[in-house]
TIZATI-446078 format. One record per residue (C-alpha): residue number from 1; x, y, z. Coordinates in steps of 0.1 Angstrom, whole numbers, plus 5000, padded with zeros to 4 digits. Last residue first. Layout:
! residues N
+-----+------+------+------+
| num |   c1 |   c2 |   c3 |
+-----+------+------+------+
| NUM |    X |    Y |    Z |
...
+-----+------+------+------+
//
This chain:
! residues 471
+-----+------+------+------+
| num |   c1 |   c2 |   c3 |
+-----+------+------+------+
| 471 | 4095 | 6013 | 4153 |
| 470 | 4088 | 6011 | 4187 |
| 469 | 4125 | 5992 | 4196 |
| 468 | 4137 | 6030 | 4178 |
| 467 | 4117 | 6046 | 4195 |
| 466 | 4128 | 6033 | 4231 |
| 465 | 4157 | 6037 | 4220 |
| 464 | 4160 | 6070 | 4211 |
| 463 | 4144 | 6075 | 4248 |
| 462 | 4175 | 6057 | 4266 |
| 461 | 4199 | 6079 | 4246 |
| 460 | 4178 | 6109 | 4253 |
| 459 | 4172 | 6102 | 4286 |
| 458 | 4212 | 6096 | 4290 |
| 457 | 4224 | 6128 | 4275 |
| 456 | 4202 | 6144 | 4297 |
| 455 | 4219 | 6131 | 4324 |
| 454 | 4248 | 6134 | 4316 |
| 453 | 4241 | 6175 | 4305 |
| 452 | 4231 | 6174 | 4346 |
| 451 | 4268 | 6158 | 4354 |
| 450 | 4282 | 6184 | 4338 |
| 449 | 4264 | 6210 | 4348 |
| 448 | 4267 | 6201 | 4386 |
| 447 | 4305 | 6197 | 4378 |
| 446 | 4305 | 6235 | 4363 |
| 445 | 4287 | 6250 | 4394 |
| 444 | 4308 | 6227 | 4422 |
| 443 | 4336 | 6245 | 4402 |
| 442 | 4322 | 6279 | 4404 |
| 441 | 4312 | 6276 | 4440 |
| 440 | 4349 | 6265 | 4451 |
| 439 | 4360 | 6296 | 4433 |
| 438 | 4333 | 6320 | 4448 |
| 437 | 4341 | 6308 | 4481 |
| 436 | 4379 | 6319 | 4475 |
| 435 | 4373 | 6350 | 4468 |
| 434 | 4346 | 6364 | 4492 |
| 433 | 4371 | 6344 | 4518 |
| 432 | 4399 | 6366 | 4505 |
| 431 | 4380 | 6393 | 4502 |
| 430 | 4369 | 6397 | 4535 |
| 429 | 4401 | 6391 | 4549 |
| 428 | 4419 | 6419 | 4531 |
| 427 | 4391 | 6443 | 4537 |
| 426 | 4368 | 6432 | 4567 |
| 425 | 4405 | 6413 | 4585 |
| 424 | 4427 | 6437 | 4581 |
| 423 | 4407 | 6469 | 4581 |
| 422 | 4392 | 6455 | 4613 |
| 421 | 4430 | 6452 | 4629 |
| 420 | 4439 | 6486 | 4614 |
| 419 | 4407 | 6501 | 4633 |
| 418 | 4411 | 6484 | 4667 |
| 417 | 4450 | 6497 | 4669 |
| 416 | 4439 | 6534 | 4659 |
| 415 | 4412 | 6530 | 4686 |
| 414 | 4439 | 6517 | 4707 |
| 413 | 4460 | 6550 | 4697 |
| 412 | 4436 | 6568 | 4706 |
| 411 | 4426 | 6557 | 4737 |
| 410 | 4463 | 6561 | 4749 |
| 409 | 4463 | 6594 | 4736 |
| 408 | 4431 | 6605 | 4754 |
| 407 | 4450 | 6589 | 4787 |
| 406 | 4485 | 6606 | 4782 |
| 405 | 4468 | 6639 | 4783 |
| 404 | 4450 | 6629 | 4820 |
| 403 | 4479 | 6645 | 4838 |
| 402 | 4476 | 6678 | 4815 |
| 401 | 4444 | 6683 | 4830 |
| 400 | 4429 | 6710 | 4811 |
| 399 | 4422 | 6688 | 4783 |
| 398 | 4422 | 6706 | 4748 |
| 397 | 4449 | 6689 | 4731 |
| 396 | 4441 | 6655 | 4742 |
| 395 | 4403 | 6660 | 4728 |
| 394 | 4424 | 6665 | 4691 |
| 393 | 4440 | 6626 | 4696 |
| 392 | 4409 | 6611 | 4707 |
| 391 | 4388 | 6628 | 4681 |
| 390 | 4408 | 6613 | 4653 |
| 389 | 4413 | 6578 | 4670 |
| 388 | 4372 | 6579 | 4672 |
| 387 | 4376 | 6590 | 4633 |
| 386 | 4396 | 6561 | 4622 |
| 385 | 4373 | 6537 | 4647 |
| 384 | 4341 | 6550 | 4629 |
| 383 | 4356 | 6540 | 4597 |
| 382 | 4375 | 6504 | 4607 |
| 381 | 4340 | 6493 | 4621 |
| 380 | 4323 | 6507 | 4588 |
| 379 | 4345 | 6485 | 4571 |
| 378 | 4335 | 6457 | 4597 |
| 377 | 4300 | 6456 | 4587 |
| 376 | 4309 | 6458 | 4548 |
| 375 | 4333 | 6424 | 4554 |
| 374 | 4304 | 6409 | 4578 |
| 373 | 4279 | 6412 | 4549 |
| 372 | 4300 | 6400 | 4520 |
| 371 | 4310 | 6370 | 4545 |
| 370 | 4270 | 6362 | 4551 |
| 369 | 4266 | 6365 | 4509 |
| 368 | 4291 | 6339 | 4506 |
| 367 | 4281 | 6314 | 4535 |
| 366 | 4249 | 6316 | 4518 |
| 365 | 4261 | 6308 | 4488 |
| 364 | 4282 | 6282 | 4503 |
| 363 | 4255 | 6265 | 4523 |
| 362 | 4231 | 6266 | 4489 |
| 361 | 4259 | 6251 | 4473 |
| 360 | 4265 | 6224 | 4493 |
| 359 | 4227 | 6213 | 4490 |
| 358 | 4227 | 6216 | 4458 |
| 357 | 4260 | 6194 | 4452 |
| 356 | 4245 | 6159 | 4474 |
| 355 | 4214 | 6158 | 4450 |
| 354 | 4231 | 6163 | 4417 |
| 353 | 4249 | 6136 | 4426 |
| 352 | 4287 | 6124 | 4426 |
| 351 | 4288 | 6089 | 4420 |
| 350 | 4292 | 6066 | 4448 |
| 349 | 4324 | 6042 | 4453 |
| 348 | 4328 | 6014 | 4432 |
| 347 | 4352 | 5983 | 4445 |
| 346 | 4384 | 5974 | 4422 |
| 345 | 4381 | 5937 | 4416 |
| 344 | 4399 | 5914 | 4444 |
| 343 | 4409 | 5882 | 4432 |
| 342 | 4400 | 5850 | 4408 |
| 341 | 4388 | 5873 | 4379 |
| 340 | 4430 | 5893 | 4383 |
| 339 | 4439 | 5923 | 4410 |
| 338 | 4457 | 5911 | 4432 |
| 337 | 4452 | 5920 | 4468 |
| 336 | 4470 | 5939 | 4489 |
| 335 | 4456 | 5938 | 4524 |
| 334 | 4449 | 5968 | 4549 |
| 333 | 4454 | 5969 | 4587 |
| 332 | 4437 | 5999 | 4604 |
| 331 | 4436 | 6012 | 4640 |
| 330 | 4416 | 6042 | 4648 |
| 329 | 4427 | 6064 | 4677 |
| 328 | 4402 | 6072 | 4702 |
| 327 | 4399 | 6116 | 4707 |
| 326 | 4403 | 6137 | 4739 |
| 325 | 4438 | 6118 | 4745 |
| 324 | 4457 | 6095 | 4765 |
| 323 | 4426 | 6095 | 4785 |
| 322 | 4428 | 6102 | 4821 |
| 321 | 4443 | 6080 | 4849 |
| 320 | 4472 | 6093 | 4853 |
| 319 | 4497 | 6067 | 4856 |
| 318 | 4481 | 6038 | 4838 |
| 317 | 4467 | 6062 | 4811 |
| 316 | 4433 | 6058 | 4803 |
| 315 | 4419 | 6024 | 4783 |
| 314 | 4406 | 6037 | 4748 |
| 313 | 4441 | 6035 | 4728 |
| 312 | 4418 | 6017 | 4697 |
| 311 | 4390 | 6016 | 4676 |
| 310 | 4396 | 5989 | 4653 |
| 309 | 4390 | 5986 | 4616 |
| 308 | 4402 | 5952 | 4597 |
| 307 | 4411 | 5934 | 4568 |
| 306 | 4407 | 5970 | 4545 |
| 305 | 4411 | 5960 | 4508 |
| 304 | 4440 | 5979 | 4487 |
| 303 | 4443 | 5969 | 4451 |
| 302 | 4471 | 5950 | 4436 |
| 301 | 4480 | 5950 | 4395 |
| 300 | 4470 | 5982 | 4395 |
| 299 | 4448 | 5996 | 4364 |
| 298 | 4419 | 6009 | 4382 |
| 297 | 4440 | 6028 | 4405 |
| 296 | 4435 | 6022 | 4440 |
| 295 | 4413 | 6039 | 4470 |
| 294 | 4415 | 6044 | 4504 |
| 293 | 4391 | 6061 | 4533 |
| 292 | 4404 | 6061 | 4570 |
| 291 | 4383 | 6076 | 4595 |
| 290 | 4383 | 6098 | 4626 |
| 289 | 4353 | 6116 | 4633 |
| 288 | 4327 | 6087 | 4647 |
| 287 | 4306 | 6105 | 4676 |
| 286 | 4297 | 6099 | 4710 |
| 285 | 4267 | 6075 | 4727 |
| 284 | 4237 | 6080 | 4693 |
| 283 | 4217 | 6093 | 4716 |
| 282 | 4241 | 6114 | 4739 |
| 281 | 4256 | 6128 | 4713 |
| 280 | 4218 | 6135 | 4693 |
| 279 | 4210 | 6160 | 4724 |
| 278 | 4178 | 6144 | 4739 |
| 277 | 4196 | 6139 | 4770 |
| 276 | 4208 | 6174 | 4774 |
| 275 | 4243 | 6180 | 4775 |
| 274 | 4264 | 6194 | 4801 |
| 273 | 4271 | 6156 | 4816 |
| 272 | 4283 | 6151 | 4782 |
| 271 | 4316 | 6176 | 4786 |
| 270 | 4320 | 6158 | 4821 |
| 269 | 4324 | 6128 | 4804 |
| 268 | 4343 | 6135 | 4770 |
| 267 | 4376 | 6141 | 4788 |
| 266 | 4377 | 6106 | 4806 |
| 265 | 4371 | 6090 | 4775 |
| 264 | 4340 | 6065 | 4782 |
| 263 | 4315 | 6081 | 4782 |
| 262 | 4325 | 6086 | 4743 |
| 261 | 4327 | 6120 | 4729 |
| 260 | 4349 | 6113 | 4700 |
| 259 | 4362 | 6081 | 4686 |
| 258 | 4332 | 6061 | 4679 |
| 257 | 4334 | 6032 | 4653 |
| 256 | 4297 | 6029 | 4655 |
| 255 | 4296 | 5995 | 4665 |
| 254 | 4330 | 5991 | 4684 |
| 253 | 4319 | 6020 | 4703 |
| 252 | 4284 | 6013 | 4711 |
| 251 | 4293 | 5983 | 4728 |
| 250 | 4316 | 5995 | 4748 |
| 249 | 4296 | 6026 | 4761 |
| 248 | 4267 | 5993 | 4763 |
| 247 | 4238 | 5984 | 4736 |
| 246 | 4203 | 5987 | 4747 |
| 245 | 4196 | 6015 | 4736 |
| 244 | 4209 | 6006 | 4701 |
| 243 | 4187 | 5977 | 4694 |
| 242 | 4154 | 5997 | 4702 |
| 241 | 4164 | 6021 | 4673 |
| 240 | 4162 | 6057 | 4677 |
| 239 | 4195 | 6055 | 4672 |
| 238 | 4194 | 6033 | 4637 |
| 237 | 4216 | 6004 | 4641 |
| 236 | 4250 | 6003 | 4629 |
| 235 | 4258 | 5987 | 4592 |
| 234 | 4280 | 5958 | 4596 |
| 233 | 4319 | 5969 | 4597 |
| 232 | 4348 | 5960 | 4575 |
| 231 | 4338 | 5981 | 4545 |
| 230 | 4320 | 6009 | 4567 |
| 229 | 4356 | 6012 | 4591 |
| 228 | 4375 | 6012 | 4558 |
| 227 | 4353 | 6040 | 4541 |
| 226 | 4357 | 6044 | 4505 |
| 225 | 4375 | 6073 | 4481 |
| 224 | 4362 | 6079 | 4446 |
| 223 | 4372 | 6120 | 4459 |
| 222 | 4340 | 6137 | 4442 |
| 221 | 4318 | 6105 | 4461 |
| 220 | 4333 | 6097 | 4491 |
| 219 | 4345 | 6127 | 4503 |
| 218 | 4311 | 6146 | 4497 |
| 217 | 4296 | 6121 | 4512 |
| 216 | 4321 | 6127 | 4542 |
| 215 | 4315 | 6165 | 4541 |
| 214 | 4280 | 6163 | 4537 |
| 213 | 4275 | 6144 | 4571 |
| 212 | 4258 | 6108 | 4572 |
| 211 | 4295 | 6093 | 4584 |
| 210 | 4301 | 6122 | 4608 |
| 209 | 4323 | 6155 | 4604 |
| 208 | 4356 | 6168 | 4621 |
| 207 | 4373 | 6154 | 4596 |
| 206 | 4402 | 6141 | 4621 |
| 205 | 4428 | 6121 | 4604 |
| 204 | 4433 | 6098 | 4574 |
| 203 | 4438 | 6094 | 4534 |
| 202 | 4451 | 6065 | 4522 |
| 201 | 4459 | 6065 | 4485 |
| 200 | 4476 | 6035 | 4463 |
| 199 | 4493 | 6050 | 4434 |
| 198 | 4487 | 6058 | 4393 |
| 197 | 4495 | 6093 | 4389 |
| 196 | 4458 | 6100 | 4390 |
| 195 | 4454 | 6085 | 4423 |
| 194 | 4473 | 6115 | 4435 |
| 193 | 4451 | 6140 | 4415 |
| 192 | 4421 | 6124 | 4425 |
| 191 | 4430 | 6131 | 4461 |
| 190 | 4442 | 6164 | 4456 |
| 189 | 4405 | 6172 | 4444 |
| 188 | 4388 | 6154 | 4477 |
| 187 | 4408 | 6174 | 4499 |
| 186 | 4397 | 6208 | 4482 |
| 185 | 4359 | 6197 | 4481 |
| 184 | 4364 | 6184 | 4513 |
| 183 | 4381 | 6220 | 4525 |
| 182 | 4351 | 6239 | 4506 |
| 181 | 4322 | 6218 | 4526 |
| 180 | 4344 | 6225 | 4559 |
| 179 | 4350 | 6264 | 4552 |
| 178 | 4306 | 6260 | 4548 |
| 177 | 4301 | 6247 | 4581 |
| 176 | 4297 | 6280 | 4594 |
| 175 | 4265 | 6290 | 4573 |
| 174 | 4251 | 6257 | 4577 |
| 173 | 4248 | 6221 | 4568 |
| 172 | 4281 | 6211 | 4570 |
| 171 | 4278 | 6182 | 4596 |
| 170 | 4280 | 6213 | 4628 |
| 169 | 4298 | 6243 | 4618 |
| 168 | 4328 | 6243 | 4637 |
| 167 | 4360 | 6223 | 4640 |
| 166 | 4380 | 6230 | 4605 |
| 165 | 4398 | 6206 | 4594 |
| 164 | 4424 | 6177 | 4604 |
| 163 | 4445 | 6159 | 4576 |
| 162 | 4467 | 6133 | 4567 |
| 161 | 4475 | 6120 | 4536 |
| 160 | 4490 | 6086 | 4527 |
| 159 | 4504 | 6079 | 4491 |
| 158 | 4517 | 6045 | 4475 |
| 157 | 4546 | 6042 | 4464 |
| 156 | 4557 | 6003 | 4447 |
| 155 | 4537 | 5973 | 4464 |
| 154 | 4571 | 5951 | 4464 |
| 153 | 4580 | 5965 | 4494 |
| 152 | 4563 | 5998 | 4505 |
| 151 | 4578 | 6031 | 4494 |
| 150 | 4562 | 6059 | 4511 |
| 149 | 4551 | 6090 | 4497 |
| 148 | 4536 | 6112 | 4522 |
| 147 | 4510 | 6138 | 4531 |
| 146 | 4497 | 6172 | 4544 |
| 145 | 4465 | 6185 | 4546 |
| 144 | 4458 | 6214 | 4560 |
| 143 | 4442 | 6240 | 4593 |
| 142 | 4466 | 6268 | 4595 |
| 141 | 4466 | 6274 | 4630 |
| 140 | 4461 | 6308 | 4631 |
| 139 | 4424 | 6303 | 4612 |
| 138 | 4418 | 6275 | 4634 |
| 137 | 4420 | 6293 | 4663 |
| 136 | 4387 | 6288 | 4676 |
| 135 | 4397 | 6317 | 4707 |
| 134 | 4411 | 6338 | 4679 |
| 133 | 4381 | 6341 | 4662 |
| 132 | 4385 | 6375 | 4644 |
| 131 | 4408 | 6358 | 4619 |
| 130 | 4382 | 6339 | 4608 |
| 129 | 4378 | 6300 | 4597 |
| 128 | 4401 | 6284 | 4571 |
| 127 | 4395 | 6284 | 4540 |
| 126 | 4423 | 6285 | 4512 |
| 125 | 4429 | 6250 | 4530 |
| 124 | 4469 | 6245 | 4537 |
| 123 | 4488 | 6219 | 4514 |
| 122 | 4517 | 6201 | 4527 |
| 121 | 4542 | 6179 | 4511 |
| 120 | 4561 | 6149 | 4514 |
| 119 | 4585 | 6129 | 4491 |
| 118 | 4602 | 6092 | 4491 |
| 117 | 4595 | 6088 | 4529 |
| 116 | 4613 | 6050 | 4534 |
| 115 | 4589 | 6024 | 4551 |
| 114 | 4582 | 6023 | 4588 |
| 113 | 4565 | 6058 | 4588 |
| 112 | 4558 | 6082 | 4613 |
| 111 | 4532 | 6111 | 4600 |
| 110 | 4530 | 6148 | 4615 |
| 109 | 4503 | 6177 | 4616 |
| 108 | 4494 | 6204 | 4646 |
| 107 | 4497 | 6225 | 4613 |
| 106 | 4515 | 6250 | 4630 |
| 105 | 4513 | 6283 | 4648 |
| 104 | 4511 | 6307 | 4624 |
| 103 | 4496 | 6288 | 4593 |
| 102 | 4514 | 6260 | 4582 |
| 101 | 4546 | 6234 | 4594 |
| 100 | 4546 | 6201 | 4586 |
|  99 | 4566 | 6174 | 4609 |
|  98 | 4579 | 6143 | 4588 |
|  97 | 4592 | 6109 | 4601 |
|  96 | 4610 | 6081 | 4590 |
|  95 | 4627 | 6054 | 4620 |
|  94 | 4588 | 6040 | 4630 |
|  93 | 4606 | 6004 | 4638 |
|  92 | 4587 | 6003 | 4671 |
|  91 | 4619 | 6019 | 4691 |
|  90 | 4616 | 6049 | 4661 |
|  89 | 4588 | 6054 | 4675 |
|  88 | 4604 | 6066 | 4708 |
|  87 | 4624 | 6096 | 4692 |
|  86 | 4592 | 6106 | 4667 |
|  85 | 4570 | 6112 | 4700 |
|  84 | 4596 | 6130 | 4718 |
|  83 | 4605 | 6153 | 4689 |
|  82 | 4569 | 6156 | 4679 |
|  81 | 4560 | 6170 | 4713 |
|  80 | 4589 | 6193 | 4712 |
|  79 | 4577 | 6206 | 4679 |
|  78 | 4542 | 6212 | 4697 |
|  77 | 4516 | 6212 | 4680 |
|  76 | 4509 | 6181 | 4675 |
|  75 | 4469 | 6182 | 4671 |
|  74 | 4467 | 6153 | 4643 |
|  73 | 4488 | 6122 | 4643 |
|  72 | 4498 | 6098 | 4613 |
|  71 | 4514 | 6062 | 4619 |
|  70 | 4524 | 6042 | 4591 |
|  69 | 4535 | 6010 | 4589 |
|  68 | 4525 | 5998 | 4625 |
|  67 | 4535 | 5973 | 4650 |
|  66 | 4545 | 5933 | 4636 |
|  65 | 4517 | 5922 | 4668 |
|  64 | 4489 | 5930 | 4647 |
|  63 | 4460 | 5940 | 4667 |
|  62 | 4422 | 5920 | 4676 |
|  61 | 4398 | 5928 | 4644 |
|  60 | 4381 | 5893 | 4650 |
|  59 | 4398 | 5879 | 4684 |
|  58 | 4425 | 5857 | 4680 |
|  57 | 4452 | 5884 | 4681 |
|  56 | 4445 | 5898 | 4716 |
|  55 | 4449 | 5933 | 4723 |
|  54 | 4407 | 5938 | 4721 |
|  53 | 4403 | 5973 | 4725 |
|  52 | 4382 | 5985 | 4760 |
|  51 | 4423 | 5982 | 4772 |
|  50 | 4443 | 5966 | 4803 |
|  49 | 4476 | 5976 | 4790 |
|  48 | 4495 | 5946 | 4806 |
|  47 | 4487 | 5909 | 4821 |
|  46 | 4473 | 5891 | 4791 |
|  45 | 4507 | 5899 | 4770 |
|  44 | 4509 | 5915 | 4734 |
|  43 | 4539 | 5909 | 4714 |
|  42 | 4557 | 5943 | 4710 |
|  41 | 4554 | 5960 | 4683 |
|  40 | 4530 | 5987 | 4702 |
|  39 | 4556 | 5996 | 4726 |
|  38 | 4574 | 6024 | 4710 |
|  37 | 4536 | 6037 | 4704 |
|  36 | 4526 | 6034 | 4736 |
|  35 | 4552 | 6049 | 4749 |
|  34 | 4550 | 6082 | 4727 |
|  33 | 4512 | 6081 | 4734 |
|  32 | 4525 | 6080 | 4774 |
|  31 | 4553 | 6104 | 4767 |
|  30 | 4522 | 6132 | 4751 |
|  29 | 4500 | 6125 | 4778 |
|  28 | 4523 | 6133 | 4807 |
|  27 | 4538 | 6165 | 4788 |
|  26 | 4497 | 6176 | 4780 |
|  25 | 4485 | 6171 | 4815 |
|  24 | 4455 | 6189 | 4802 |
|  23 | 4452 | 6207 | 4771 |
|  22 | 4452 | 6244 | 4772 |
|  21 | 4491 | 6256 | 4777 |
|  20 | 4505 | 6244 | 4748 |
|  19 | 4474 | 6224 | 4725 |
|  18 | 4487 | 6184 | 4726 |
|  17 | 4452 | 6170 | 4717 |
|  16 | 4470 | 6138 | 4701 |
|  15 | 4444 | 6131 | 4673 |
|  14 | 4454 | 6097 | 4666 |
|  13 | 4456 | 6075 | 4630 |
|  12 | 4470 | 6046 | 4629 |
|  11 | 4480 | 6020 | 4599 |
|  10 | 4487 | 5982 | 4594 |
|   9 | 4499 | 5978 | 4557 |
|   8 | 4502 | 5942 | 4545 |
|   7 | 4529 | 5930 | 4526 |
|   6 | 4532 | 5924 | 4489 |
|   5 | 4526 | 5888 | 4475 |
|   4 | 4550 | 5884 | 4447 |
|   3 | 4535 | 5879 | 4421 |
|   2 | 4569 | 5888 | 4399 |
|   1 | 4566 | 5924 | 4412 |
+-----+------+------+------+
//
């Protein structure tokens, strides 16, 4: 690299909320996001795109005008979608792109990129919701993480992941958060693994979780990964805090970094006007679920530092006057900085804790012993369904009214239908969740071990000391 100074990396992150034949005005949102973002090099001018986000450059976070490096969406599921998002970014200088495929309908998962694509890959969760849920549909979907390695001037590859996980369960804290706890645990292990081989990682998209959740700490600490928006951003107030009623929508967003049931996204409103006014949402004014968290290698000579944060694409659509999307995007621009006693030193993220594991493990026990109980349930589902189809088919025999055979058949044969599905999903299914929650319990096991025998380790080094100074 010669000391070269490497460029900068300005990065965004959108969920795009494209669902076929759910979202609203889904073709009209998905060109606007697509124009946007074919338009987002260009220099910004006082008269156009009347935003909440700052456009102008003098402001403190304010937008690059050189457009973005990297662009990664969430919620694409549509390959046309992509197409027509992919075909206008290239217009901004976005002329690499990757869609990835997972699951039955799609990962919903793609990433534009200025610089070349050197590899790609995707990785679904093991856990994933339930196949029983159809109307969640996160199981079909295929919820993953997929990723690229893009080769930035001078800098060398360096690794950006994108992901969006599973919807329910609250922060992570109960029974149905516990596919979430196992997919950061999963996420956080193919982030060490990247930063093993020695590059740069970015990982963005829609966690689904909050800043104080278990899944973000979780993040944080197992994956050595830090928060760009917490790095470049004072600490919010508390919400019970006199300071935060009184700040504005507005207000509340660029201090909080919300990008999810704000006021003031068109599609949040009328979902908030359902909520009571104690409900947390409406205390804390939306929530932050859209992040970027980074690391480097220890031994690189640059290390990535966030310059700025933004939450951005707020203002609706000129045309249609609703939100380009349910979600904000999130706007990042990170430096490289060298890393020698006059520069940037490699910034410590939080151990993993004894403290943050037990708690995870008690959700994925229980999650474990809940999915041993649903799998018997539905075996004796699939039993009394075998011999319903059974009885159907011999009652046919017997009715009088040929005219009405067709009817005990037809029952039958959707009993037949209902008991192969519940065989499906309380045997096969069953066991693969059983499964795979007992791996991701094993391994939190062994770490908690570990880092408990440290521990020990440590008192008895300190108290041998202590002796020994005693002596």
């Amino acid at each position: 690299m010669d000391g070269q100074s490497p460029n900068k990396l300005r990065v965004l992150s959108l969920n795009c909320w494209g669902l076929w034949l759910v979202a609203d005005k889904r073709k009209q949102r998905i060109e606007a996001i697509a124009d946007w973002i074919a338009h987002s090099a260009d220099p910004p001018q006082s008269d156009s795109r009347t935003s909440y986000h700052s456009h102008d450059n003098s402001a403190p976070g304010g937008s690059s005008p050189t457009g973005f490096d990297v662009v990664a969406l969430q919620e694409l599921w549509v390959r046309r979608d992509y197409e027509i998002v992919a075909h206008r970014a290239k217009e901004a200088g976005l002329v690499h792109a990757r869609f990835f495929y997972s699951g039955a309908i799609g990962s919903g998962l793609a990433i534009l990129s200025r610089h070349p694509i050197v590899s790609a890959f995707v990785s679904p969760y093991p856990l994933n919701g339930f196949p029983l849920h159809f109307i969640e549909g996160d199981f079909f979907a295929g919820k993953a993480v997929c990723g690229v390695t893009v080769d930035v001037p001078t800098v060398g590859d360096v690794d950006v992941l994108n992901t969006h996980m599973y919807a329910p369960g609250g922060e992570g804290d109960t029974v149905t958060g516990a596919h979430r706890v196992a997919q950061a645990w999963e996420l956080a292990r193919i982030t060490t693994e990247k930063a093993e081989r020695g590059r740069h990682v970015l990982v963005t998209g829609d966690f689904n979780s909050q800043p104080h959740s278990i899944i973000m700490k979780m993040l944080q600490t197992h994956g050595s990964l830090r928060d760009a928006w917490a790095d470049t951003h004072p600490a919010p107030p508390s919400i019970t805090s006199a300071s935060h009623r009184a700040l504005s929508p507005l207000e509340v967003m660029h201090t909080h970094g919300i990008t999810c049931d704000s006021p003031l996204n068109t599609y949040s409103a009328a979902k908030l006007r359902k909520r009571s006014p104690a409900d947390e949402v409406h205390l804390r004014g939306g929530k932050r679920l859209d992040y970027f968290l980074y690391r480097s290698p220890v031994d690189a000579p640059w290390q990535l530092s966030p310059e700025r944060c933004d939450v951005t694409l707020t203002e609706p659509v000129p045309s249609l006057g609703v939100s380009y999307s349910d979600h904000f995007a999130v706007d990042a621009t990170f430096a490289f900085v060298p890393t020698t006693p006059q520069g940037q030193k490699v910034l410590p993220s939080d151990p993993l804790k004894a403290e943050l594991l037990s708690p995870a493990l008690s959700t994925l026990h229980a999650a474990y012993r809940a999915s041993l109980s649903s799998s018997r349930f539905q075996m004796r589902l699939f039993a009394s369904c075998v011999i319903a189809a059974l009885a159907l088919v011999v009652t046919s025999s017997f009715e009088p009214l040929r005219a009405l055979n067709w009817l005990w058949v037809l029952l039958g044969v959707g009993a037949g239908a209902a008991g192969a599905t519940l065989l499906y999903t309380g045997f096969v299914g069953g066991q693969w969740e059983a499964g795979q929650l007992r791996n991701v319990i094993g391994e939190m096991e062994a770490e908690l071990e570990r880092i408990r025998v440290a521990r020990s380790d440590e008192r008895a080094s300190v108290e041998t000391e202590d002796g020994g100074w005693g002596r």
